[in-house]
PAPABA-306613 format. One record per atom (N, C-alpha, C, O): x, y, z. Coordinates in pm, whole numbers, padded with zeros to 5 digits, always signed. Example, Ala and Ser with C-alpha at 12.3 -4.5 7.8 and 13.67 -1.06 7.14 Angstrom:
BEGIN
+01319-00569+00780+01230-00450+00780+01320-00330+00780+01424-00332+00846+01285-00225+00708+01367-00106+00714+01290+00003+00787+01341+00114+00804
// end
This chain:
BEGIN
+00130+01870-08497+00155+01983-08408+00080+01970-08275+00115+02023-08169-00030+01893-08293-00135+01899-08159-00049+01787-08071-00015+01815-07956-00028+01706-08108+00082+01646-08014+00178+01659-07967+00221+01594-07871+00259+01789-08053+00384+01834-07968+00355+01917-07867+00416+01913-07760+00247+02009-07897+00178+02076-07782+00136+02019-07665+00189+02056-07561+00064+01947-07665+00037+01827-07564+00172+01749-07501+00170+01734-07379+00254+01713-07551+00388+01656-07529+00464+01760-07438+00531+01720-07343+00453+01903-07471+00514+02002-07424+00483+02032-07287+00557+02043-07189+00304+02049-07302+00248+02093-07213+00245+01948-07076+00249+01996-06963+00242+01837-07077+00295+01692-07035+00395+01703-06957+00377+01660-06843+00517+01756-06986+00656+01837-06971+00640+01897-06865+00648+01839-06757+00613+02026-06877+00580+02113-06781+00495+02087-06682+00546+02114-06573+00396+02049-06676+00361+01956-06571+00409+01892-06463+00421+01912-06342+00439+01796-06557+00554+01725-06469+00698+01754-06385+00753+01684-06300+00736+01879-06441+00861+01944-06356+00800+02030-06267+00860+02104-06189+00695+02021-06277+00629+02104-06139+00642+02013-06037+00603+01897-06053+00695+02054-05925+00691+01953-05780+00540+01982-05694+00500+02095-05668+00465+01845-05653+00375+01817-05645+00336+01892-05502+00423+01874-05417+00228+01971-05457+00192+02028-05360+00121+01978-05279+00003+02013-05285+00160+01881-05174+00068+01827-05059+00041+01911-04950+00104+02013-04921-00068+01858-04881-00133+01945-04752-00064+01863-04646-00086+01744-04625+00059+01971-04556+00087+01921-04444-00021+01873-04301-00099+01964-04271-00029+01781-04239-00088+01728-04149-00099+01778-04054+00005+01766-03990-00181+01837-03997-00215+01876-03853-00075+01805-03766-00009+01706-03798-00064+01884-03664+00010+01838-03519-00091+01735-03456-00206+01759-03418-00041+01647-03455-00142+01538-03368-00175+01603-03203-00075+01589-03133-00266+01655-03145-00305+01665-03056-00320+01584-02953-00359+01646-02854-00305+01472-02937-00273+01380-02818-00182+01228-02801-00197+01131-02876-00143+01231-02754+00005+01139-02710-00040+01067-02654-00153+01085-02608+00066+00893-02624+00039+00807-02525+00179+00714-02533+00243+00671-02629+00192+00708-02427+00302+00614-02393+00306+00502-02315+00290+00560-02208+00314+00397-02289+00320+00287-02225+00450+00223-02178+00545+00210-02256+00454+00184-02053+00613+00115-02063+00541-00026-01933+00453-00037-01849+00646-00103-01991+00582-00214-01927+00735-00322-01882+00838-00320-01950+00725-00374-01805+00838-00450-01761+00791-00600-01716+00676-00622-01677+00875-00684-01723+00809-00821-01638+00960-00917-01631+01035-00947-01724+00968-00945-01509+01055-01107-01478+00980-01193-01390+00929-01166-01281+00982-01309-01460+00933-01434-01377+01035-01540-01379+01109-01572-01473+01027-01593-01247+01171-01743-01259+01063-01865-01142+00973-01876-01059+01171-01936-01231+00997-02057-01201+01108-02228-01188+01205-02242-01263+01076-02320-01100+01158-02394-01090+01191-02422-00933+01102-02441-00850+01296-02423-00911+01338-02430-00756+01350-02305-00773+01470-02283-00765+01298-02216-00790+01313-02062-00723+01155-02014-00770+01108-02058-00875+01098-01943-00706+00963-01897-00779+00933-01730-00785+00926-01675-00675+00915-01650-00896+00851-01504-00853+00812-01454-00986+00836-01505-01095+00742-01339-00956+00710-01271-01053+00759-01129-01025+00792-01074-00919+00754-01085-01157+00823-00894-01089+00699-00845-01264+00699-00888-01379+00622-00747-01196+00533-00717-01301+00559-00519-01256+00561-00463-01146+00571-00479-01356+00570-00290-01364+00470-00287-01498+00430-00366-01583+00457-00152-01466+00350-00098-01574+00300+00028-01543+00234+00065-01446+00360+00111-01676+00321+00284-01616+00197+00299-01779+00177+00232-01880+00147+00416-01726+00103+00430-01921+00041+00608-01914-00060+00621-01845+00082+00705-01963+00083+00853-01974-00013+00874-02093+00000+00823-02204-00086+00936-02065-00165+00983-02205-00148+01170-02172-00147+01210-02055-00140+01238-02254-00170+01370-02315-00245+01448-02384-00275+01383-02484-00286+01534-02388-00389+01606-02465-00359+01779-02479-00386+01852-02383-00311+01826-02582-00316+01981-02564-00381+02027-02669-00396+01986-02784-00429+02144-02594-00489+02287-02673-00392+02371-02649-00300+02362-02567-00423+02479-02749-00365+02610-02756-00322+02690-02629-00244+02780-02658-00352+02681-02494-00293+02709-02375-00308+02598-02265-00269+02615-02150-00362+02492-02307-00404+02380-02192-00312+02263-02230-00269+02230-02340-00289+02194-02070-00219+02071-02171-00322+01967-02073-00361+02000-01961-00347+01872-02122-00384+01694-01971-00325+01613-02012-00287+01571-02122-00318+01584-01885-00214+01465-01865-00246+01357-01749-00241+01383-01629-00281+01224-01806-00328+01130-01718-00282+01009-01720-00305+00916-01798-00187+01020-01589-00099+00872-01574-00131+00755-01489-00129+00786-01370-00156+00646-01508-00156+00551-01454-00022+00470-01460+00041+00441-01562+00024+00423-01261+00148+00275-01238+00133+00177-01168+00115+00190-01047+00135+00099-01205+00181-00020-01114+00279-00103-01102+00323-00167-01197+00334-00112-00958+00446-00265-00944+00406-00324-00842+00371-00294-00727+00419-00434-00918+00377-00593-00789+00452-00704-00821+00439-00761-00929+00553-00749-00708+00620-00865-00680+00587-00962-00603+00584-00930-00484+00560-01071-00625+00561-01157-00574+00668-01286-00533+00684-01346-00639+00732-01340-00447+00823-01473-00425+00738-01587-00341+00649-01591-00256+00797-01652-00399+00773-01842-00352+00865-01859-00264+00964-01859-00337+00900-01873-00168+01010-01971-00069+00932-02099-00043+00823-02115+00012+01046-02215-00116+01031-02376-00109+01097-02367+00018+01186-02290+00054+01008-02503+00109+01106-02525+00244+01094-02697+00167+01029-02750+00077+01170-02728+00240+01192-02918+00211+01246-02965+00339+01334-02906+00403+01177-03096+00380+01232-03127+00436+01145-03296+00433+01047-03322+00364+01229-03411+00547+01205-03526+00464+01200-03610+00638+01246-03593+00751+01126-03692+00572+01090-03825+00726+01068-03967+00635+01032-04018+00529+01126-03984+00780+01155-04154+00705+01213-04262+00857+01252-04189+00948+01220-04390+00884+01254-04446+00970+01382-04473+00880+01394-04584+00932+01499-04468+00780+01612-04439+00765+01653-04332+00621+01589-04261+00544+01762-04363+00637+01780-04250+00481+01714-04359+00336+01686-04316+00224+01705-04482+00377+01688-04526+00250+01502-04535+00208+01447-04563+00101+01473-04515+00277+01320-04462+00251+01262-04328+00320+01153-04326+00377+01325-04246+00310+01317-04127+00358+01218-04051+00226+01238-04055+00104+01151-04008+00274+01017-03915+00203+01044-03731+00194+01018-03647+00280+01078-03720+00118+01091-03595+00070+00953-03489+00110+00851-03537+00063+00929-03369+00179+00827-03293+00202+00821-03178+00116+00935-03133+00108+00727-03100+00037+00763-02959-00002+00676-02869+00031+00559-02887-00006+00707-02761+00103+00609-02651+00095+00678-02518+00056+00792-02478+00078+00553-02453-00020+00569-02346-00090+00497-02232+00004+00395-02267+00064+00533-02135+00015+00478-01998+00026+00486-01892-00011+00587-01834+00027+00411-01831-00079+00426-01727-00206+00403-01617-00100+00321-01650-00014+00472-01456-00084+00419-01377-00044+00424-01240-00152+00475-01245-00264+00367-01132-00097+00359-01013-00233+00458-00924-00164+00414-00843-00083+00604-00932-00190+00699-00831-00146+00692-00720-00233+00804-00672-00252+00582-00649-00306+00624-00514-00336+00462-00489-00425+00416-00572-00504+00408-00383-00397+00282-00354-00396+00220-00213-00421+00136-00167-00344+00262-00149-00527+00232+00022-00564+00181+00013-00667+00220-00071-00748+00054+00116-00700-00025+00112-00785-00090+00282-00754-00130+00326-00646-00084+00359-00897-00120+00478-00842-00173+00548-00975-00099+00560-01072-00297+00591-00976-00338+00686-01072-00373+00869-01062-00411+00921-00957-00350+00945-01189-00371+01058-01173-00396+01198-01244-00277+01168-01234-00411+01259-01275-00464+01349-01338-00391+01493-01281-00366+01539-01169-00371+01545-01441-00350+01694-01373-00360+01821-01531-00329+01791-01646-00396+01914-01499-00424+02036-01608-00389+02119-01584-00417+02180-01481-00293+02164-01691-00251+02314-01692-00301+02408-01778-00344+02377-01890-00299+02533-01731-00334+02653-01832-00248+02765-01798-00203+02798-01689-00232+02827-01930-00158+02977-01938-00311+03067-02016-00398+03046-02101-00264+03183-01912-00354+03299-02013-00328+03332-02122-00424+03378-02183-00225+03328-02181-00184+03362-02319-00029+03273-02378+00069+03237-02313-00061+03257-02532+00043+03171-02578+00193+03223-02563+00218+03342-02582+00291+03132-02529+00465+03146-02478+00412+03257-02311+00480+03351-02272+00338+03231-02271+00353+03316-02115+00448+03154-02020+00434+03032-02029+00526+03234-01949+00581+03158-01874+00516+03114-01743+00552+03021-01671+00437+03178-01730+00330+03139-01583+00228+03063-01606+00160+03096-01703+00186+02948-01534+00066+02889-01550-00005+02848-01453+00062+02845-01350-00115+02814-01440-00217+02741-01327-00232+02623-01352-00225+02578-01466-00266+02527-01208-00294+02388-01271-00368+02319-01185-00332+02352-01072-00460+02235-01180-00524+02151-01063-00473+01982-01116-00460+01945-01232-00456+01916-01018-00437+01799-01021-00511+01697-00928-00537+01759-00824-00541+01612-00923-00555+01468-00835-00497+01311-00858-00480+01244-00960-00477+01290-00734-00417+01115-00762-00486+01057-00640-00536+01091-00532-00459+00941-00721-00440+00813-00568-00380+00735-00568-00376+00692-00683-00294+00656-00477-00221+00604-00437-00238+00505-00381-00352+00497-00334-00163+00404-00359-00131+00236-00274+00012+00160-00245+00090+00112-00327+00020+00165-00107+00155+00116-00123+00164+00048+00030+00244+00086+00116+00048-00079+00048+00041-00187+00144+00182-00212+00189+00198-00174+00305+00301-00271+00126+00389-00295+00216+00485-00204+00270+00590-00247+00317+00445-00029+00266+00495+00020+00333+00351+00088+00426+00368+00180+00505+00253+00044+00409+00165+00049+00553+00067+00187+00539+00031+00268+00625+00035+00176+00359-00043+00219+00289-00184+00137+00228-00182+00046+00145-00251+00170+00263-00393+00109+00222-00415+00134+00087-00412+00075-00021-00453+00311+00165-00473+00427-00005-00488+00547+00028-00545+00561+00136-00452+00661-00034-00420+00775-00027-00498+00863-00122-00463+00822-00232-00590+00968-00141-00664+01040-00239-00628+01178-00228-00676+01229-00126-00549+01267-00307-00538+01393-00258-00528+01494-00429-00502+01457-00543-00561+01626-00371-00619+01710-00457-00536+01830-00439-00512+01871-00325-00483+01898-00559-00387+01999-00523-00407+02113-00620-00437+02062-00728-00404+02256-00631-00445+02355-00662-00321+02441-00647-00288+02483-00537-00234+02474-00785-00115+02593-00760-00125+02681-00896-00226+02708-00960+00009+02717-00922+00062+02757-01036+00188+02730-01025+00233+02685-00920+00280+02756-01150+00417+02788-01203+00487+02865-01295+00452+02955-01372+00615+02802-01266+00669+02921-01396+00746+02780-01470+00777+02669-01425+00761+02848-01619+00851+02775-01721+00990+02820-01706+01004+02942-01700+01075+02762-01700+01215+02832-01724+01278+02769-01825+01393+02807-01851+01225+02670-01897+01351+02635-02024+01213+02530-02082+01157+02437-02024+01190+02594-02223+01116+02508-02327+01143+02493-02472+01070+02514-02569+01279+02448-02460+01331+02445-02618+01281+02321-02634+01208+02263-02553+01343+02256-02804+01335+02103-02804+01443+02047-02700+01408+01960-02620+01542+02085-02702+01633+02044-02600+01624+02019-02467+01635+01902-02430+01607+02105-02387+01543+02124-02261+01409+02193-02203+01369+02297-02256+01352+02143-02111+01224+02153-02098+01229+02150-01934+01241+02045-01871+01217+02283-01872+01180+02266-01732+01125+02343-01641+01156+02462-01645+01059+02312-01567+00918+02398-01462+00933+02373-01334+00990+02267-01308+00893+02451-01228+00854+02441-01086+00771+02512-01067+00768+02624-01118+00667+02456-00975+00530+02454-00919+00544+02460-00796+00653+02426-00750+00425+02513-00696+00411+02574-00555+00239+02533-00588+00188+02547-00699+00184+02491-00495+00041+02432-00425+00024+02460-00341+00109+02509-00266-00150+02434-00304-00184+02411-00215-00253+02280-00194-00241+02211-00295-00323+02221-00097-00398+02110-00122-00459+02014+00008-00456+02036+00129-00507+01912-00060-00597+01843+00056-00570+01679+00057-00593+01614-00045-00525+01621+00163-00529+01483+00163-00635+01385+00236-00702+01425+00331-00644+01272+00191-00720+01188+00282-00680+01035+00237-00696+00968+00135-00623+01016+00363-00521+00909+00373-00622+00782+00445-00725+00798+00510-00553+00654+00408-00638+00550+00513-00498+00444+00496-00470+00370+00401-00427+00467+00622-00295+00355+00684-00389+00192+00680-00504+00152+00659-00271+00145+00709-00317+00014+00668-00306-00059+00827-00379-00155+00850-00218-00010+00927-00279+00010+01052-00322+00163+01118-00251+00261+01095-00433+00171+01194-00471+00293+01155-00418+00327+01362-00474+00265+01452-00314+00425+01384-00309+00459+01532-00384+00534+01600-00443+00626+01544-00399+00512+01731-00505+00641+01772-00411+00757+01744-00291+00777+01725-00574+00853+01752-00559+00990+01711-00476+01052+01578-00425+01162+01561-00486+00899+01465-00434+00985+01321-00581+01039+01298-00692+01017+01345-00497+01163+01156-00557+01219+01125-00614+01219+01005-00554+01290+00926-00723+01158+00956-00729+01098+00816-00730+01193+00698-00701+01157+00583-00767+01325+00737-00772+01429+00628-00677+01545+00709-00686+01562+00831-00599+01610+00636-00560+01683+00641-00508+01802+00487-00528+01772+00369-00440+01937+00539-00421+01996+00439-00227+01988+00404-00143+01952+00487-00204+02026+00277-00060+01995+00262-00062+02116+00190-00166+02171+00151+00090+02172+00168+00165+02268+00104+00204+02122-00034+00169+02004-00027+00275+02181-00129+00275+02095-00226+00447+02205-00333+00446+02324-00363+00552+02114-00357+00640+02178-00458+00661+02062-00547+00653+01943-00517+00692+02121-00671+00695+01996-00792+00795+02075-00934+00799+02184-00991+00858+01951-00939+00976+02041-01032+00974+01904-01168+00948+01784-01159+01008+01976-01267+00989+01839-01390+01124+01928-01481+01133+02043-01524+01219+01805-01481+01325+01849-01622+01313+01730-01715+01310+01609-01689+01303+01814-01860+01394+01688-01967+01440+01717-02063+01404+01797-02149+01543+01637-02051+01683+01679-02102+01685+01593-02233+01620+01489-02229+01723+01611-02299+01794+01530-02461+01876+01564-02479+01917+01680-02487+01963+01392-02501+02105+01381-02508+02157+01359-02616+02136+01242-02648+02219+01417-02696+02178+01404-02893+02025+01357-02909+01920+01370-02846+02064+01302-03012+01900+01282-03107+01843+01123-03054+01763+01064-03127+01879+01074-02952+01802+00921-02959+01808+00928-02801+01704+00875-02761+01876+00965-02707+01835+00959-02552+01790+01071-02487+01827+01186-02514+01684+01031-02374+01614+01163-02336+01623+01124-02163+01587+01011-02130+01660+01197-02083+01654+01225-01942+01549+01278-01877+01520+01398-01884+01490+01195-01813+01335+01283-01709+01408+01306-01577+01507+01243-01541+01347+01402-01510+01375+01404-01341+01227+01490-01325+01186+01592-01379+01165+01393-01222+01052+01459-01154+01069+01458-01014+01140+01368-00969+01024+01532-00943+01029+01576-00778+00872+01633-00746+00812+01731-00792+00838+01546-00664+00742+01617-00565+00764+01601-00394+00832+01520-00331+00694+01691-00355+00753+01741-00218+00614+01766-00132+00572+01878-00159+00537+01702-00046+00401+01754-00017+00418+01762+00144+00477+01657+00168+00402+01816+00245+00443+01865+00389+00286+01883+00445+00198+01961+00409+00290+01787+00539+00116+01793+00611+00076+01879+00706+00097+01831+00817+00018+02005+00709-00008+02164+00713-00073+02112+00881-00104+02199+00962-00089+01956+00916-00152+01960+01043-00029+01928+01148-00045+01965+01264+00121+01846+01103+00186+01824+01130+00315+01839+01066+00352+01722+01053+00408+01916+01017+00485+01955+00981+00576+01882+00960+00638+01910+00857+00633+01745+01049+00716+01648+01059+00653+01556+00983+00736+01494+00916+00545+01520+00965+00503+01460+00844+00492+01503+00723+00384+01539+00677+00645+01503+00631+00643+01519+00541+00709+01436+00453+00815+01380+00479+00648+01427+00346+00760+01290+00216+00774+01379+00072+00727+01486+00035+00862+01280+00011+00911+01345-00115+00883+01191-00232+00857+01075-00200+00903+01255-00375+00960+01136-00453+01015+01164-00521+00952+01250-00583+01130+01147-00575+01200+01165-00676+01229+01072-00816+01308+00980-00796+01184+01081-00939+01140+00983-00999+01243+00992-01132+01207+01072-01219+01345+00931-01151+01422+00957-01293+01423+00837-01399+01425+00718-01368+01423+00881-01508+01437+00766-01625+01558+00808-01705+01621+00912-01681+01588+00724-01801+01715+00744-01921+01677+00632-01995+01692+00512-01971+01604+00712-02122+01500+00647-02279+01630+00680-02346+01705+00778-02349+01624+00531-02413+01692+00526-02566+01610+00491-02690+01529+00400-02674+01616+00543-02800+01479+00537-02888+01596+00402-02955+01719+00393-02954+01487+00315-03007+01513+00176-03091+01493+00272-03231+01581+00317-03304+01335+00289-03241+01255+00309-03343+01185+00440-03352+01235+00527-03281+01086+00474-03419+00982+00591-03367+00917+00568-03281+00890+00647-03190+00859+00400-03298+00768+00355-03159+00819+00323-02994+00761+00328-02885+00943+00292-03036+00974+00135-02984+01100+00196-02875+01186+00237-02953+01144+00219-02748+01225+00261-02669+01279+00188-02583+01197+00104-02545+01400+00178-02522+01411+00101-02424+01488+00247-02254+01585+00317-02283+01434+00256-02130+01381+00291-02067+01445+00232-01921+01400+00131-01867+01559+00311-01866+01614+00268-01725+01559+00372-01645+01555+00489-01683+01505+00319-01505+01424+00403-01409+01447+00406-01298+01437+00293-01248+01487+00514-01198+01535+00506-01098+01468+00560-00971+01516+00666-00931+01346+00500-00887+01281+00609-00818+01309+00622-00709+01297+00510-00657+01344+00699-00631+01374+00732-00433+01181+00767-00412+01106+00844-00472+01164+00693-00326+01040+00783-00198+01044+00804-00048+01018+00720+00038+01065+00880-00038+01105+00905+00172+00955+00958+00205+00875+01029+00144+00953+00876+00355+00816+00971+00401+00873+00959+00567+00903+00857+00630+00876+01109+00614+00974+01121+00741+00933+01055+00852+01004+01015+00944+00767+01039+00835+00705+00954+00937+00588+00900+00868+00483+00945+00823+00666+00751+00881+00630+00657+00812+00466+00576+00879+00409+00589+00988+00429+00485+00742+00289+00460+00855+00396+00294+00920+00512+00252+00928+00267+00260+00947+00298+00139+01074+00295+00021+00994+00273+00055+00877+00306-00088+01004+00304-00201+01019+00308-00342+01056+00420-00391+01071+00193-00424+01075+00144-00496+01141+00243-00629+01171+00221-00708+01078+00311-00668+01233+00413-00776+01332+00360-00932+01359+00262-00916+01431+00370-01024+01344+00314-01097+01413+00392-01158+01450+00485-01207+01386+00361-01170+01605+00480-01226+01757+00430-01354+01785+00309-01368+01800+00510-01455+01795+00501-01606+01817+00567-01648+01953+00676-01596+01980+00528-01712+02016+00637-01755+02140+00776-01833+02117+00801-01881+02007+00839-01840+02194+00961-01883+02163+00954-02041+02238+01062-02082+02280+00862-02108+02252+00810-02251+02258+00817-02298+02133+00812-02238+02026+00833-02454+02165+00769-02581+02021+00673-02609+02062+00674-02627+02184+00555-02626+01997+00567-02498+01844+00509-02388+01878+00421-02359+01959+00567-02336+01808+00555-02124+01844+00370-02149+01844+00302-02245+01806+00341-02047+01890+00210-02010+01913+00221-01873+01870+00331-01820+01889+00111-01792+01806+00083-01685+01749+00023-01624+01888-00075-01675+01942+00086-01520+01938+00022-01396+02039-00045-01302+01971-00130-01243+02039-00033-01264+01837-00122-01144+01791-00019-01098+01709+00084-01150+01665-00077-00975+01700+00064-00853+01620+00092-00722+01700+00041-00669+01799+00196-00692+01614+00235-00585+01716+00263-00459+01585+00306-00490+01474+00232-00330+01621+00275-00255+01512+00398-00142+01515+00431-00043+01580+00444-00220+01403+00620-00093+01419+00622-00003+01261+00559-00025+01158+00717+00102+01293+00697+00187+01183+00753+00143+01065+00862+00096+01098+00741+00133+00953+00793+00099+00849+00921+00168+00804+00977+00248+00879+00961+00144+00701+01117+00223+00668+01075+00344+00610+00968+00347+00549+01150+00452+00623+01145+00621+00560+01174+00608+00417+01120+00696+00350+01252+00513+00343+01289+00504+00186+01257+00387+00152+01293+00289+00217+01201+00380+00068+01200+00317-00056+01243+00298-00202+01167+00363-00275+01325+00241-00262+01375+00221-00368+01319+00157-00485+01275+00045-00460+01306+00196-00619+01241+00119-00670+01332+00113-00826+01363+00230-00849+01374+00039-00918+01497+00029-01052+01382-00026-01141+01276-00082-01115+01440+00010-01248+01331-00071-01334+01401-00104-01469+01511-00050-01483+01359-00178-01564+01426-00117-01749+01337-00218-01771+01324-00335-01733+01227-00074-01905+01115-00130-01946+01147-00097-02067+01244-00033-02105+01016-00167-02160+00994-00127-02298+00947-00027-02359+00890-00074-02458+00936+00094-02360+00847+00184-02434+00762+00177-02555+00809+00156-02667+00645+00194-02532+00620+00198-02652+00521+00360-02670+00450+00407-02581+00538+00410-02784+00472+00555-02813+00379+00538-02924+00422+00521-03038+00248+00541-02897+00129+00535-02981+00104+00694-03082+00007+00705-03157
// end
């Protein structure tokens, strides 16, 4: 009998479904996306990208600290050949590598709401910036607003922000009478969208207008389209516009129109208002 009891009680037990302790919400995120082409041979370059986002929230706070970079580099082979005929003619090669594309930018920013689901929030941010071949050295600026939420389902997710703030710029030719610090107005809008269950749409916009000169103002507009592989593992098309209405300068160098050219110096002209930048990287989510 003591064993059927035991046998019984064994039983019952076992049709009980087992009660585990669900896991905390992981409190901080990180993402990485990284890109690279190199071609090597009679053609030479490198194309290197690299963004990486980390996150952190509390109960009304969120941080968020992103670091990017892109840098290209090309080789142009010249050839050319001497010889007293073609049949011993000597082949010449020279290479010159230059860095056609040069942005690198880190930054920080925190939000808070006074109370949980409020649609209004405050936030301070800072970055800095580099972008030599459009006639950027480096850029440090600090911005102070709030916003509102207008859509935070899982589905859609989107905000606009109003600032204030402070820049301090250093051109890479510097003209008389710039102004190295100045103050800016600041607007910033963030959507993302999910497209069924495996693609997700970003659109970010910022808008900053220089409070000493009004005509100096730029924008960026920054979009992606993520397809999930895995839980980790994503693949990531990126599309960014940057306009700046008055652009910095950049340095010329004028040669004579003699053999052989002679270098006169440089001369400085404004750089282009847009910039374009495409990308398709790897994601990865830690």
């Amino acid at each position: 009998m003591r064993i059927l009891y035991l046998a019984a009680l064994c039983s019952c037990l076992s049709a009980q479904e087992p009660t585990t302790a669900q896991p905390a919400p992981r409190a901080w995120t990180n993402v990485s996306t990284l890109s690279f082409v190199a071609t090597d041979g009679n053609a030479q370059g490198q194309t290197l990208g690299f963004a990486n986002e980390y996150g952190y929230k509390w109960s009304l706070s969120t941080l968020s600290l992103k670091a990017s970079a892109v840098r290209a580099n090309s080789t142009v082979v010249t050839r050319s050949a001497t010889g007293t005929s073609l049949d011993d003619a000597v082949v010449n090669e020279q290479r010159i590598t230059t860095t056609t594309a040069e942005m690198f930018g880190v930054g920080g920013r925190l939000d808070h709401r006074l109370k949980e689901k409020d649609r209004y929030y405050g936030f301070v941010a800072a970055n800095w910036e580099r972008n030599r071949p459009a006639g950027l050295d480096s850029k440090t600026s600090a911005i102070l607003g709030s916003g509102r939420i207008w859509a935070d389902s899982d589905a859609t997710k989107f905000r606009t922000d109003l600032g204030v703030g402070w820049s301090h710029e250093r051109p890479v030719v510097i003209p008389d009478g710039f102004k190295t610090s100045y103050g800016t107005a600041n607007l910033n809008s963030q959507l993302k969208q999910k497209i069924g269950t495996t693609t997700l749409y970003t659109m970010d916009l910022a808008v900053s207008d220089n409070l000493s000169d009004t005509q100096d103002w730029q924008g960026a507009l920054k979009q992606g389209l993520t397809v999930s592989i895995s839980k980790r593992l994503a693949l990531k098309v990126g599309y960014d516009l940057l306009y700046r209405n008055r652009p910095n300068k950049i340095a010329v160098e004028v040669f004579t129109t003699g053999l052989p050219p002679v270098s006169l110096g440089t001369v400085a002209i404004p750089a282009k208002k847009t910039d374009s930048v495409a990308t398709t990287s790897l994601v990865v989510t830690f």
